[in-house]
C-alpha positions in Angstrom: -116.9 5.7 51.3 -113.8 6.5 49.7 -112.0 4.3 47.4 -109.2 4.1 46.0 -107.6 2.2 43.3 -103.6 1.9 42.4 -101.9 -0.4 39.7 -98.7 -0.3 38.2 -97.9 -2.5 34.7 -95.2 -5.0 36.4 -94.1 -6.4 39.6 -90.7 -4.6 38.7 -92.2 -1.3 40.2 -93.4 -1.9 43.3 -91.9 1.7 44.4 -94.6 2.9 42.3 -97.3 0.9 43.7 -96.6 1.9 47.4 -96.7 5.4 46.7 -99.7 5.4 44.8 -101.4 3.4 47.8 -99.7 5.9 50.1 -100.6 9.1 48.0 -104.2 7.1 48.6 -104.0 6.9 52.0 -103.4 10.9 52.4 -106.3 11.3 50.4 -108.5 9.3 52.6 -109.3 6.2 50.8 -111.3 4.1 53.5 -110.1 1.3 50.9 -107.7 0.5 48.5 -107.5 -1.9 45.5 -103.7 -2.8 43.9 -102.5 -4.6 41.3 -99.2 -5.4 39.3 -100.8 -6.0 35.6 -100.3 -4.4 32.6 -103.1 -1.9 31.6 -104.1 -3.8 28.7 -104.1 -7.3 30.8 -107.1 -8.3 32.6 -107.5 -6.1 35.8 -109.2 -8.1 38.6 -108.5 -5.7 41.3 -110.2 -2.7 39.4 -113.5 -4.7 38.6 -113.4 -6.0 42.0 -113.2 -2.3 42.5 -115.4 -0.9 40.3 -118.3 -3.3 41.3 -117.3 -3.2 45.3 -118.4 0.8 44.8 -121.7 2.5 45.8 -124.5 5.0 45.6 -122.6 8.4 47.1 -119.2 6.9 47.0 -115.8 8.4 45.7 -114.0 6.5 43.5 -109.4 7.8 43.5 -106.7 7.3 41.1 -103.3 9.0 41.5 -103.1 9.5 37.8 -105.6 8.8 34.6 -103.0 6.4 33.0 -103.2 4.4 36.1 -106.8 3.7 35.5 -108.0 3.8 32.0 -106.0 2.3 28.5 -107.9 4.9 26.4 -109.7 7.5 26.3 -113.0 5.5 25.3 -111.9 3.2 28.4 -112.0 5.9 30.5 -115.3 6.7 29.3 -116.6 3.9 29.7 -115.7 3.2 33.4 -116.9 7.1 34.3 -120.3 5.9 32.9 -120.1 2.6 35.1 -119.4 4.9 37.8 -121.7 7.6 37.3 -124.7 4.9 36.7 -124.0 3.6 40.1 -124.1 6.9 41.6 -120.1 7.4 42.4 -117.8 10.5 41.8 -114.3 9.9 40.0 -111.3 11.9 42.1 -108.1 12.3 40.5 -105.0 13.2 42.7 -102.6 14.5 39.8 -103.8 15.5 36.3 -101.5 18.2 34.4 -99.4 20.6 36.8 -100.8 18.7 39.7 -104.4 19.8 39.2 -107.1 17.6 41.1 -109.7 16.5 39.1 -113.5 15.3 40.5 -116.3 14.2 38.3 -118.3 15.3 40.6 -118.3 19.0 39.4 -119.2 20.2 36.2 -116.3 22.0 35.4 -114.4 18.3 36.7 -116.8 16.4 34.1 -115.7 19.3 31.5 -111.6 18.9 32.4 -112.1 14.9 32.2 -113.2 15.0 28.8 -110.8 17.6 27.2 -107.3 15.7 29.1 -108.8 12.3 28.2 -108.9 13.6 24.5 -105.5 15.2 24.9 -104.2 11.8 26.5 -105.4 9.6 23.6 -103.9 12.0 21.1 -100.5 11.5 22.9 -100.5 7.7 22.9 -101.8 7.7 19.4 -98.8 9.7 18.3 -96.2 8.1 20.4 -97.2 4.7 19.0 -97.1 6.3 15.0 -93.2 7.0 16.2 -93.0 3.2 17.4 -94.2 2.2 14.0 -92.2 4.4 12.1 -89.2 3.8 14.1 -89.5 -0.3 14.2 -90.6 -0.4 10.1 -86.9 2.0 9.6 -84.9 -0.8 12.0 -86.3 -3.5 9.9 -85.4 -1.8 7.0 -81.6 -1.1 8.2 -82.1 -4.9 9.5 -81.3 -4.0 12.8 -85.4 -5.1 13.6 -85.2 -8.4 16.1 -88.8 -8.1 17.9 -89.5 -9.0 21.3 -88.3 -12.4 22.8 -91.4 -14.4 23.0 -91.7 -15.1 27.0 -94.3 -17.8 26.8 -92.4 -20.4 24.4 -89.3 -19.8 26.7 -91.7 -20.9 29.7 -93.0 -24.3 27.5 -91.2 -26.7 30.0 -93.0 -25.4 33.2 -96.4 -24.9 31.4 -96.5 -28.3 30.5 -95.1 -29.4 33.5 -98.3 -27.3 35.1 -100.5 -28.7 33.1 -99.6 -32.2 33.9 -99.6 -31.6 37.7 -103.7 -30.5 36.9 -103.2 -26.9 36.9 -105.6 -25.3 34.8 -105.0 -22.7 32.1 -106.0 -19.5 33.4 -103.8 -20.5 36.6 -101.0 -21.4 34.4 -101.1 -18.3 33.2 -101.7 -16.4 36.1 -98.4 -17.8 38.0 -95.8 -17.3 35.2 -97.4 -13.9 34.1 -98.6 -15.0 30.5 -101.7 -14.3 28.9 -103.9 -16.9 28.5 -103.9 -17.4 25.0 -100.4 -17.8 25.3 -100.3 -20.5 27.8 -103.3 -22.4 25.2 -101.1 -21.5 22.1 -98.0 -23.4 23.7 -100.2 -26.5 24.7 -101.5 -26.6 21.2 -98.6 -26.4 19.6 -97.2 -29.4 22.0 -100.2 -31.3 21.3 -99.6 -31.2 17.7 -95.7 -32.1 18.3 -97.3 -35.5 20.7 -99.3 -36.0 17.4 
């Protein structure tokens, strides 16, 4: 069977998510996972992927950043896939290039753009770094709004209707620390 897997990192770009389930469906995918989550959020739909998959199946992506955070993430799901038997496919690597695990040279071209990837993200977060620590020093530095505190009301609110945590969470889009952090910090307020 043929599976394939799509994900985009908000609900804001769900362009992006139908045309990676499209670009899916022209490649065959019997079945398709999709999710709106952020790549270093919990990913239900790709472990609900990842362990739906079987002996002799083909596991597709449109694009490697749509799958893995890192290159040792992307490791690590190839060796999930390749100890249950399944081939990695793919669609669009550099200059449109297919990819397949399933092939040596495939196996070979994973490793080398997975490097290449990690490199890339490790030196476009060394610019973040350098470019937030030079607006903090010209005091221009504000940091991001914290979206869980702005949510306080309607987590509590949540939590007294009985909703639990992870659910909380889940709704409004918050990690779950977040949504524990903000009743902790109310319980020591109620205190």
């Amino acid at each position: 069977m043929i599976v394939g897997y799509a994900r985009t990192s908000s609900a804001a770009q769900v362009a992006g998510l139908e045309a990676q389930v499209r670009d899916l469906e022209t490649a065959g995918c019997q079945k398709i996972f999709a999710e709106q989550v952020s790549s270093v959020a919990e990913r239900q739909q790709l472990e609900a992927a990842l362990d739906f998959v079987r002996d002799g199946d083909q596991f597709v992506v449109t694009k490697l950043d749509r799958l893995a955070r890192s290159v040792g993430d992307l490791l690590a799901i190839v060796a999930d896939l390749e100890a249950k038997k399944v081939s990695l496919r793919v669609l669009s690597v550099s200059g449109n290039q297919p990819l397949d695990t399933g092939t040596s040279t495939g196996r070979l071209m994973l490793a080398v753009i997975g490097a290449v990837g990690q490199a890339e993200r490790e030196a476009m977060l060394e610019r973040q770094r350098e470019g937030i620590a030079k607006a903090k020093r010209d005091g221009r530095y504000k940091g991001r709004v914290p979206t869980a505190r702005r949510q306080t009301a309607e987590i509590i609110r949540l939590k007294d209707a009985g909703v639990r945590p992870s659910e909380i969470a889940s709704r409004l889009g918050i990690g779950r620390a977040s949504v524990y952090r903000v009743l902790g910090e109310q319980e020591k307020v109620a205190a």
